[in-house]
C-alpha positions as CSV (number, residue, x, y, z in Angstrom):
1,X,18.1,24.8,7.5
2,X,19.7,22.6,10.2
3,X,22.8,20.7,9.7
4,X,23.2,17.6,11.6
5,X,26.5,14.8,12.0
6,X,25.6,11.6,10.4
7,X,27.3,8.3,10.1
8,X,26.6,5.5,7.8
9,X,26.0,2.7,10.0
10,X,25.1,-0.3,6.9
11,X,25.2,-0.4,3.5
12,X,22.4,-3.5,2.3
13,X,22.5,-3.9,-1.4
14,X,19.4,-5.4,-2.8
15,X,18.3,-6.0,-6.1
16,X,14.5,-6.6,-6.5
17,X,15.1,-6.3,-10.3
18,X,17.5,-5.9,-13.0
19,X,18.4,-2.2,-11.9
20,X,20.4,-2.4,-8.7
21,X,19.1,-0.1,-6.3
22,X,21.5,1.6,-3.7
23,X,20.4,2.0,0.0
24,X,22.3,3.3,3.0
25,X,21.1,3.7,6.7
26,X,22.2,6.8,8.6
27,X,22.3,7.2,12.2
28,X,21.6,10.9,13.3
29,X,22.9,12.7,15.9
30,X,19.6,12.2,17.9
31,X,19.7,8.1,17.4
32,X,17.4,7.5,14.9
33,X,18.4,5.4,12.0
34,X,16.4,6.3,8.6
35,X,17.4,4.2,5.2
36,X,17.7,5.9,2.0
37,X,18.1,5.3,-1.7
38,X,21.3,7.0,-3.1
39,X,23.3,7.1,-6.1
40,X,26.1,4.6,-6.5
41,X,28.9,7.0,-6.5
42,X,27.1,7.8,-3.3
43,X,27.2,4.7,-2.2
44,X,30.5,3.8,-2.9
45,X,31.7,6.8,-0.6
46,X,29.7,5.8,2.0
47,X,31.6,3.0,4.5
48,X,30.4,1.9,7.7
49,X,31.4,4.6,10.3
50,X,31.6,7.3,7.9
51,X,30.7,10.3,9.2
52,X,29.1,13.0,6.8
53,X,26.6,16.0,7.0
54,X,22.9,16.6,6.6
55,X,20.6,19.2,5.7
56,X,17.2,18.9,7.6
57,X,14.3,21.1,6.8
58,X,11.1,20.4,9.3
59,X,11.7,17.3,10.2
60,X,13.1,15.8,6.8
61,X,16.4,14.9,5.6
62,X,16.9,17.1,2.4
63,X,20.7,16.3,1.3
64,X,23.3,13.7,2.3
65,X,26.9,15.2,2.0
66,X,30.1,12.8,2.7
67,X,33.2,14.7,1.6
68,X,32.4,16.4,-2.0
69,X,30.0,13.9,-2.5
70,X,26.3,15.1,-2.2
71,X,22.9,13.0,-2.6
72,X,19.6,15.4,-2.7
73,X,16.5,13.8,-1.0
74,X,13.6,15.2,-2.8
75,X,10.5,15.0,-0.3
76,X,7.9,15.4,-3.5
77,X,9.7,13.1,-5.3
78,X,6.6,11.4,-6.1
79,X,4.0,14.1,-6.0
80,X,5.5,15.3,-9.4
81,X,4.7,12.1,-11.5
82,X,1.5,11.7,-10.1
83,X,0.2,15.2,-10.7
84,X,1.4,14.9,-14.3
85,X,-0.5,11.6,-14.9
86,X,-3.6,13.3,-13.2
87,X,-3.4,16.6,-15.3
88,X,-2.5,13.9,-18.5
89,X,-6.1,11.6,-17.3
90,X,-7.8,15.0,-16.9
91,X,-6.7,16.5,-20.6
92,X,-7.8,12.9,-22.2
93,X,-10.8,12.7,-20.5
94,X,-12.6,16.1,-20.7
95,X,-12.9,16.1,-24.5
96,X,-14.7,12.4,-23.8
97,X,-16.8,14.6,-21.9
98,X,-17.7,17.0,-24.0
99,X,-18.3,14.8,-26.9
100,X,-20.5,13.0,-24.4
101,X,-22.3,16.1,-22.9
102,X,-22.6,17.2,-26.9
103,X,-24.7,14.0,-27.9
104,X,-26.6,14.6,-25.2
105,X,-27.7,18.8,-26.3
106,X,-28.2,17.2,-29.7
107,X,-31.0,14.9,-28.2
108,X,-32.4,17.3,-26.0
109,X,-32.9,19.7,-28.9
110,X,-34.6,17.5,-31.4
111,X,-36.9,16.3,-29.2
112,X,-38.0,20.1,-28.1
113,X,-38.1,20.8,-32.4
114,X,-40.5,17.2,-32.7
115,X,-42.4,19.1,-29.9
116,X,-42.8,22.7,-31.4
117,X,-43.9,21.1,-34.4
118,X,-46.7,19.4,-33.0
């Protein structure tokens, strides 16, 4: 774990919907600038100037700290969902295939019973 100085260098707000989302921009203490979502409390601690911490494992910010106030930046935060919606697709769709793959045995074997009576 590396800890680094930030400061908060802007604070857009934008509101695409009706949830207001919070977004600050950091600057590191190598230059680069990187724009995050955060909580509003978060947000509301974080000025222009502010200097804070950060927690950096391989190459990606993990947590945001500005006094006692932390924000955790999950780097899977959206593998989760999207493994659960596959795993939820795969458990509806494999009895579909079964029923499916069923039909078809039932098929298979009365035509091999028409042919053994012959």
């Amino acid at each position: 774990m590396l800890r680094d100085q930030v400061a908060a260098v802007g604070l857009p707000l934008f509101a695409a919907s009706k949830t207001t989302h919070y977004e600050i921009t950091v600057r590191t203490a190598d230059g680069r600038r990187r724009k995050f979502e955060v909580e509003r409390d978060f947000y509301q601690v974080a000025e222009p100037g502010t200097v804070g911490s950060v927690e950096i494992w391989h190459g990606r910010l993990l947590r945001l700290r500005i006094g006692s106030h932390v924000d955790e930046q999950y780097p899977l935060r959206w593998t989760i969902p999207y493994m659960i919606i596959l795993v939820g697709v795969g458990f509806l769709l494999y009895p579909a295939f079964r029923l499916i793959r069923s039909m078809y045995e039932a098929v298979r074997w009365r035509r091999i019973a028409r042919r053994l009576r012959r």
